[in-house]
N, C-alpha and C positions, 0 to 999 in steps of 0.2 A: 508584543512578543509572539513568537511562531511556536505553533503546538504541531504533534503528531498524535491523533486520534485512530487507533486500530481495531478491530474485530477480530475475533480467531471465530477459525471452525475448523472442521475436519468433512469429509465425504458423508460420513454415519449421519452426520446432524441436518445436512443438506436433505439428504434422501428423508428424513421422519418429518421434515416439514412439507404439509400434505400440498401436493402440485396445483390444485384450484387455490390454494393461499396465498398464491407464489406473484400473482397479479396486483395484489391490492399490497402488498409487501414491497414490491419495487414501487410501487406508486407511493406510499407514505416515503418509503427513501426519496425516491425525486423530487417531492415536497418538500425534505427537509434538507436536500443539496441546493436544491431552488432559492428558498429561503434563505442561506448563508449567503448562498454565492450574490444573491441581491442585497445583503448586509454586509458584503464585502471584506466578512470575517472566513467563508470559504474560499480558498483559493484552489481546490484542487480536491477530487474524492475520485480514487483508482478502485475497485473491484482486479481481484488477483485469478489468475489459474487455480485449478487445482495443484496440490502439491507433485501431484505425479508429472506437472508439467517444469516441475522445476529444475536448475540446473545448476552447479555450481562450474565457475571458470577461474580457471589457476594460468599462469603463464610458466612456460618450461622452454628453455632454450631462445626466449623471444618471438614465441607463441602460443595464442589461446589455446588450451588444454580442458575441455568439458567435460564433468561426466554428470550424471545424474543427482538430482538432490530430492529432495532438501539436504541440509548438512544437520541438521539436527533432527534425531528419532524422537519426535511426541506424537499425541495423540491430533494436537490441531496446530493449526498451523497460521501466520498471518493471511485471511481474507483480505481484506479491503482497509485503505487507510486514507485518511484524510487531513489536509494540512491546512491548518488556522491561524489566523490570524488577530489575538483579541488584545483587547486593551487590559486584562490581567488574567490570571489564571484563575480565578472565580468564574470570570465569563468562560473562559474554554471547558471547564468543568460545567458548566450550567447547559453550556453548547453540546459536549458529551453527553449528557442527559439526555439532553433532548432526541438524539438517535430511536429512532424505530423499536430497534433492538434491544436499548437501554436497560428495557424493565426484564427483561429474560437471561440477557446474556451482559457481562463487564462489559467495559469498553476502555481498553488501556488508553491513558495521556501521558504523553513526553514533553517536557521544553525542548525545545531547537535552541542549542545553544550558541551552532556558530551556522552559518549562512555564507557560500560563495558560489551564488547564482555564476552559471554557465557566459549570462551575458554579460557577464561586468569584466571576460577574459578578453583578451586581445586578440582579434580573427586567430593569427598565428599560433596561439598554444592553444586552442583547441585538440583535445586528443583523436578524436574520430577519423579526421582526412589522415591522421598519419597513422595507424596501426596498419602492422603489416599480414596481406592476404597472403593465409593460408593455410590447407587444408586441418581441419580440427579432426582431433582423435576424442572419441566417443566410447566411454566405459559401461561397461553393462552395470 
């Protein structure tokens, strides 16, 4: 079964973790993406923008329409998320544990319920070659 493993933060929590910590912090993570990914229960751990990079896209008239996100006003926002793979939900939980951050901060888990990998479509309906170019309008 396929998990979704997340972290929130916000800017405020980033900046209080002192910058000399910030070294030995990415390295326990890399250990622990290392780790999975050679247990082959990791398939995938993304680190996100901040939220001020984020964007929400709407189509209008049969094109992309942008503006500024997030869409929802909270305090944190999804960091980083990681996608599992384990033989039950005991292991994904065990797996979430084991995160760096585990002991300070949650770490939300979801089931993946449905799954429809990109590559299982037929060249032809892929969406990307066909959306059509042009110009985006951008909301303050």
């Amino acid at each position: 079964m396929k998990y979704v493993a997340m972290i929130y933060g916000n800017q405020a929590k980033w900046d209080s973790f002192p910058a000399e910590a910030w070294p030995e912090a990415i390295a326990k993570q890399e250990a622990f993406n290392t780790r999975y990914r050679e247990s082959g229960e990791l398939i995938g751990a993304y680190g996100l923008a901040d939220a001020a990079a984020a964007q929400l896209v709407r189509r209008a008239e049969g094109v992309p329409v942008v503006t500024d996100g997030p869409y929802l006003e909270t305090k944190e926002y999804l960091a980083s998320f990681y996608l599992l793979d384990c033989e039950s939900l005991e292991r994904a939980q065990r797996i979430a544990a084991d995160m760096p951050f585990a002991d300070v901060e949650p770490v939300e888990l979801w089931p993946i319920l449905h799954e429809s990998p990109v590559s299982e479509l037929p060249v032809a309906e892929l969406p990307v070659a066909e959306l059509p170019v042009a110009e985006l309008s951008v909301s303050e």
